[in-house]
ZADO-757874 format. One line per 3 residues: their letters; for each residue x, y, z of N, C-alpha, C. Coordinates in Angstrom, 2 decimals. Layout:
ZADO-757874
a = X:Y:Z:X:Y:Z:X:Y:Z | ...
//
This chain:
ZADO-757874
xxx = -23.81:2.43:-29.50:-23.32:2.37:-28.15:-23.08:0.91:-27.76 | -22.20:0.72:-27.38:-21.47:-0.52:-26.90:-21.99:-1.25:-25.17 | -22.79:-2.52:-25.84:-23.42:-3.15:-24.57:-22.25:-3.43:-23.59
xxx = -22.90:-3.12:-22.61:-22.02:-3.45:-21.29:-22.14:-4.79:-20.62 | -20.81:-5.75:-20.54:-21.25:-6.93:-20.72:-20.34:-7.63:-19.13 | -21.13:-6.58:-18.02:-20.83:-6.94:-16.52:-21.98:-7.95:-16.17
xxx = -21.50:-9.10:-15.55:-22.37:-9.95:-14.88:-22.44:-9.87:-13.39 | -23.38:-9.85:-12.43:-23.87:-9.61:-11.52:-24.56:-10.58:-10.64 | -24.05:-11.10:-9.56:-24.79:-12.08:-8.22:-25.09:-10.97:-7.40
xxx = -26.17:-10.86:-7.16:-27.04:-10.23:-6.20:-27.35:-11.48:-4.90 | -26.47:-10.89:-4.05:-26.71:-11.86:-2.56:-27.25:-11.40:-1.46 | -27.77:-12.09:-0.63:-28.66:-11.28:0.78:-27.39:-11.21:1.64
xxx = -27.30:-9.83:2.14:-26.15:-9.58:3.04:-26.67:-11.41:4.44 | -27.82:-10.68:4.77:-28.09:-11.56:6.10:-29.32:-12.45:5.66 | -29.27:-13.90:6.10:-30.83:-14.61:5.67:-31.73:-13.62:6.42
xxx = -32.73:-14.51:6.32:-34.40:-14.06:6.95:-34.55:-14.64:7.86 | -34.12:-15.70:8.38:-34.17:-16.87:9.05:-33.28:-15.85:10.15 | -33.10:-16.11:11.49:-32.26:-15.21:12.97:-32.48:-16.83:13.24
xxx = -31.10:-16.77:14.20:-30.78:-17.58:15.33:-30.67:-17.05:16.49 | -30.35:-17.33:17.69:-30.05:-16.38:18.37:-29.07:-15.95:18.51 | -27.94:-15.84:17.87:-26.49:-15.52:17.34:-26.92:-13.74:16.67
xxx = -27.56:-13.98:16.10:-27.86:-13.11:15.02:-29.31:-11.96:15.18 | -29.81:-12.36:16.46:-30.44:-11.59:17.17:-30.89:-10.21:17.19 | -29.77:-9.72:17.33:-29.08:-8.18:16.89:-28.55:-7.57:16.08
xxx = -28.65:-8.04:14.96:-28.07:-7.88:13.89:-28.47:-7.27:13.11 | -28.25:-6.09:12.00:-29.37:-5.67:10.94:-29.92:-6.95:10.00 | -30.91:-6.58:9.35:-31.66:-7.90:8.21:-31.78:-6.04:7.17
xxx = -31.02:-7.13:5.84:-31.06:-5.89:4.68:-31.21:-6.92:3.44 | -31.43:-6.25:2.55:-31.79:-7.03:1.55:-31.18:-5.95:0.11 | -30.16:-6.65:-0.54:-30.03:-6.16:-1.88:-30.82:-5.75:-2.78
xxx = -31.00:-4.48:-3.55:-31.89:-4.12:-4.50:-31.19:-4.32:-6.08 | -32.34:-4.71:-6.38:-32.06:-5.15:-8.10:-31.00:-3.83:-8.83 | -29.81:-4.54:-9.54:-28.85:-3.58:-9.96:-29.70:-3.31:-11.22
xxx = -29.23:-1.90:-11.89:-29.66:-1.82:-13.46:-28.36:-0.97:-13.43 | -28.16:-1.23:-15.06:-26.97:-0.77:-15.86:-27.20:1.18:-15.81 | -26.03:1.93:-15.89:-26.49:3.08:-15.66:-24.45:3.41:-16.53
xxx = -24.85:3.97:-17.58:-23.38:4.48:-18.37:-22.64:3.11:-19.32 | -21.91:3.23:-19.45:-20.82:2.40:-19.69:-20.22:1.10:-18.79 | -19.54:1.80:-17.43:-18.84:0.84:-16.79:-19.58:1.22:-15.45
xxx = -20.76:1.35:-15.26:-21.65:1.90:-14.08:-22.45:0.93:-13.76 | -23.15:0.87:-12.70:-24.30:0.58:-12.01:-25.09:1.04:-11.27 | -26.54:1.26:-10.55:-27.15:1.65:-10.16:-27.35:0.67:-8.98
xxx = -27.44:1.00:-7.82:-27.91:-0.63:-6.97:-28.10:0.24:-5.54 | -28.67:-1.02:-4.30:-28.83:0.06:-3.29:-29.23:-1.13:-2.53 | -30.12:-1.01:-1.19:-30.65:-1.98:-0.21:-31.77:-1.71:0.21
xxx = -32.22:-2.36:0.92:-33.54:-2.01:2.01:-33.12:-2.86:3.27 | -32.79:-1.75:4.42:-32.88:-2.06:5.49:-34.22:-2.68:6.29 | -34.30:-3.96:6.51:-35.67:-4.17:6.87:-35.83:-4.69:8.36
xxx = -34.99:-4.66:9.04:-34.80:-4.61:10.47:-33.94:-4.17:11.56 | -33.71:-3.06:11.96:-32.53:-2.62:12.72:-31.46:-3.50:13.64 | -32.03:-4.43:13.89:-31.82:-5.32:15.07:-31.89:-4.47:16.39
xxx = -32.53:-3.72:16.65:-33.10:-3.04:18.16:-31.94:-2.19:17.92 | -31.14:-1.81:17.38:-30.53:-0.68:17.52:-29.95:0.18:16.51 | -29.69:1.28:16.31:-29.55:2.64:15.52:-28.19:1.72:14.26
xxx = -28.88:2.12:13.20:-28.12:1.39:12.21:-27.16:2.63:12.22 | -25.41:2.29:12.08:-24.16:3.26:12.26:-24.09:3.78:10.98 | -23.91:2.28:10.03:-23.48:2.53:8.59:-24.02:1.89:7.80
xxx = -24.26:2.31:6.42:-25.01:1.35:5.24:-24.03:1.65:3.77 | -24.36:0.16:3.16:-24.11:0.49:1.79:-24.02:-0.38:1.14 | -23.10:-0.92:0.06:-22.91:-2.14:-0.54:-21.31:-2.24:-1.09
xxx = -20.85:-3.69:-0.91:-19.41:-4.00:-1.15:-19.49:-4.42:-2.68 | -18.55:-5.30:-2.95:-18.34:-5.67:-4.05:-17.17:-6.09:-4.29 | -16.92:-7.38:-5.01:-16.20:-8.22:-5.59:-15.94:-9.03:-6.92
xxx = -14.98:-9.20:-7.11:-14.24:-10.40:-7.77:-14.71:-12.21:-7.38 | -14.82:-11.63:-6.49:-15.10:-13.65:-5.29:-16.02:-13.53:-4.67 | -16.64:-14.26:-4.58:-18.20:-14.47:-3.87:-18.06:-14.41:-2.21
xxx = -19.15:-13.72:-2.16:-19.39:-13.09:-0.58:-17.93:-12.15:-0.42 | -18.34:-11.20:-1.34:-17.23:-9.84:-0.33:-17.47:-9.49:0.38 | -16.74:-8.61:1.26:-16.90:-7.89:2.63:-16.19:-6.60:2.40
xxx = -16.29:-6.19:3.53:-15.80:-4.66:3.13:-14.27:-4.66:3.13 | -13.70:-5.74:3.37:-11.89:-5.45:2.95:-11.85:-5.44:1.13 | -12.91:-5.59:0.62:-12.84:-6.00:-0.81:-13.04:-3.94:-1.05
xxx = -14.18:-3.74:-2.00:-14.45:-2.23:-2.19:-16.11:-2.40:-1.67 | -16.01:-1.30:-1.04:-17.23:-0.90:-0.77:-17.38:0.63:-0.77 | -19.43:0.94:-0.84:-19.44:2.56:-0.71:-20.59:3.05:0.13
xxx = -20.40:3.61:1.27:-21.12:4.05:1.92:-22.60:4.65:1.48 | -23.53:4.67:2.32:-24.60:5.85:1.68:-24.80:6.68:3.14 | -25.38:7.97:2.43:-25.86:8.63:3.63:-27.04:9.02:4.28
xxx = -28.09:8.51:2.93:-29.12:8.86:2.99:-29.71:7.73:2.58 | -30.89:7.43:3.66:-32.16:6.23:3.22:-33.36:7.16:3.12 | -34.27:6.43:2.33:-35.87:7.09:2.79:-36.51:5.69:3.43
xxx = -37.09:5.60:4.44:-37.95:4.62:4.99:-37.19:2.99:4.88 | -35.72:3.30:5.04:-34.94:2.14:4.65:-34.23:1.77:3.78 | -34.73:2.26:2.71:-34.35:2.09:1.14:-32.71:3.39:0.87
xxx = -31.91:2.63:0.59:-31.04:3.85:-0.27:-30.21:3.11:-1.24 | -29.85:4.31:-1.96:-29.13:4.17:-3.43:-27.86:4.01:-3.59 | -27.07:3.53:-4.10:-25.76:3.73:-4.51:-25.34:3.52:-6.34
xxx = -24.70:4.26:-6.19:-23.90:4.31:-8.13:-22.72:3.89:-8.04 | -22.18:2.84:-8.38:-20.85:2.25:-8.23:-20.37:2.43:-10.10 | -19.14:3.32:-10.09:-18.57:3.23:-10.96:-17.13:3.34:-11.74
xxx = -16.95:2.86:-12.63:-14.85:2.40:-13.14:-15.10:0.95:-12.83 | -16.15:0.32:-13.18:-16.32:-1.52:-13.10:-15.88:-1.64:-14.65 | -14.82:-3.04:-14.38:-14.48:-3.27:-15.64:-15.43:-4.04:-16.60
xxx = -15.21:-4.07:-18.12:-16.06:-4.52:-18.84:-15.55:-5.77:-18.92 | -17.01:-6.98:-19.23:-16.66:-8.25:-19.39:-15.92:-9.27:-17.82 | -16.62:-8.67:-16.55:-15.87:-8.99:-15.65:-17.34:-9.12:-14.86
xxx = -17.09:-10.51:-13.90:-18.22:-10.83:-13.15:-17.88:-10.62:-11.71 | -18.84:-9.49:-11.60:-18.83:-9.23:-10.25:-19.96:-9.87:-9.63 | -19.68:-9.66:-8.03:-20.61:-9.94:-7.17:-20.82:-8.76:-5.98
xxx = -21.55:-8.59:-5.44:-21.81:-7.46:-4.59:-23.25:-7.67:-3.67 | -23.27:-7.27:-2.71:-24.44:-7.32:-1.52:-24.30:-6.08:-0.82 | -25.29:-5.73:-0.08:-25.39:-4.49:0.68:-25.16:-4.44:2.23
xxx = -24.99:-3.88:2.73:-24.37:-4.32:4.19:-25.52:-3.01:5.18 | -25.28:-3.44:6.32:-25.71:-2.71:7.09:-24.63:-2.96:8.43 | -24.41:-1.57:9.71:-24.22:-1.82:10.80:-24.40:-1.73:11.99
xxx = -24.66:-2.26:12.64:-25.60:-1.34:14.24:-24.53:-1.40:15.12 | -25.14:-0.70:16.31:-23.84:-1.23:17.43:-23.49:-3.02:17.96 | -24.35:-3.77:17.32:-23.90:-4.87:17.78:-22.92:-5.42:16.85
x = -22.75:-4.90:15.87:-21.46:-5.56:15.03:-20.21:-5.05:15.31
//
């Protein structure tokens, strides 16, 4: 079976650090990707602060260029347990360095 030879930057959607800009904002944190198939991945987040209000949407983007956003590809999730949820991103090409972070959204974004 043929190693899969995707490289991966794992970035914090949001620091840890708040200003008061950022107040309201979700705080999420990328979970460690592992290889899963061929041209697959396994990856997900942990929501670790709502910013005082009802998180809308979650998931993780992904790119070609550092710091994507969701005009790049991204995939929703629908389900967290206690913060934490999963995503399987897959059709990633081989030998190609991606980058990807997890996003969160509340009503203040």
């Amino acid at each position: 079976m043929k190693k899969l030879s995707l490289l991966f930057i794992v970035m914090l959607l949001f620091s840890c650090n708040r200003d008061d800009e950022d107040a309201n904002l979700p705080t999420i944190e990328t979970k460690k990707i592992t290889l899963y198939g061929s041209a697959s991945i396994n990856t997900g987040g942990y929501i670790k602060d709502d910013g005082s209000n009802e998180i809308i949407s979650y998931g993780v983007c992904w790119g070609i260029e550092e710091s994507p956003t969701l005009e790049d590809n991204f995939k929703e999730d629908n389900y967290n347990e206690n913060g934490h949820f999963h995503i399987t991103i897959d059709g990633l090409s081989l030998a190609t360095k991606y980058y990807l972070r997890a996003f969160a959204t509340n009503a203040n974004i």
